[in-house]
C-alpha positions in Angstrom: 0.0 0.0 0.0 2.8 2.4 0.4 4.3 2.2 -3.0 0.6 3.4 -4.3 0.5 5.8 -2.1 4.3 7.0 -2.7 3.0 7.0 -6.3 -0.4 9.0 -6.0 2.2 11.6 -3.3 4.4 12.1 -6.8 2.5 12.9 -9.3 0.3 15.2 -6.6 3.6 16.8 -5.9 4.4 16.8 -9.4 1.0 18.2 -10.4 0.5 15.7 -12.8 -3.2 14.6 -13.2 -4.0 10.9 -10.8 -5.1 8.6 -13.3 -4.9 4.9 -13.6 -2.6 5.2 -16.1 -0.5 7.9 -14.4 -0.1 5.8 -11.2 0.4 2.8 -13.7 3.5 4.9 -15.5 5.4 5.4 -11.5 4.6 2.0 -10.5 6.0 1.3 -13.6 9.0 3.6 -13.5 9.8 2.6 -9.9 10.4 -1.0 -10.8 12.5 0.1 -13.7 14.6 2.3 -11.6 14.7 0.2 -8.6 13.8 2.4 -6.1 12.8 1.3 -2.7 8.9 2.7 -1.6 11.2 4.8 0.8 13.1 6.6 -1.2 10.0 7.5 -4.1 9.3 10.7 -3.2 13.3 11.7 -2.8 13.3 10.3 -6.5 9.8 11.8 -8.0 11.3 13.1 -10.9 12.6 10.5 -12.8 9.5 8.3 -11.7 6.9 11.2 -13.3 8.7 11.5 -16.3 6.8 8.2 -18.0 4.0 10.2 -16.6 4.1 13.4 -17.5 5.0 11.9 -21.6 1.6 10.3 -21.1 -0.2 13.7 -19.9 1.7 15.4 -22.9 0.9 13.3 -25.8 -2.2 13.0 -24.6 -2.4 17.0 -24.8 -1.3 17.1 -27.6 -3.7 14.8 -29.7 -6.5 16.7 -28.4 -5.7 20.1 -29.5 -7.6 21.8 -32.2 -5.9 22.4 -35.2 -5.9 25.6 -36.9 -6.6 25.9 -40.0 
C-alpha cells in the first residue's frame, strides 16, 4: 500500500493529473529504476517522467488544429 501511495504523493507533488494510467507509469518507473517505496518521493522526478509523456501526448492529440 505504500508504494501506491508513494505514487499517487508524486504525481500530486508533481501536479501531474492521478489517473490509472498515471499511477500505472510510476509504478512502472519505480520498478525500472529500482527504487525502494522509501526513497519514491526523494526520487519523484525520474519516476513522473513516463508520466508526464503520457499527460503530454495526450495534450497534444487533443488540440484543435488551426486551419
Amino acid at each position: 500500500m505504500s508504494i501506491l501511495r508513494n505514487a499517487i504523493v508524486c504525481l500530486e507533488k508533481s501536479k501531474i493529473p492521478i489517473f490509472k494510467d498515471t499511477i500505472i507509469s510510476v509504478l512502472e518507473d519505480q520498478i525500472n529504476h529500482d527504487v525502494k517505496p522509501k526513497e519514491m518521493i526523494a526520487n519523484r522526478e525520474k519516476l513522473v517522467a513516463g508520466a508526464t509523456a503520457l499527460i503530454e501526448k495526450e495534450i497534444s492529440v487533443k488540440k484543435p488544429i488551426n486551419v
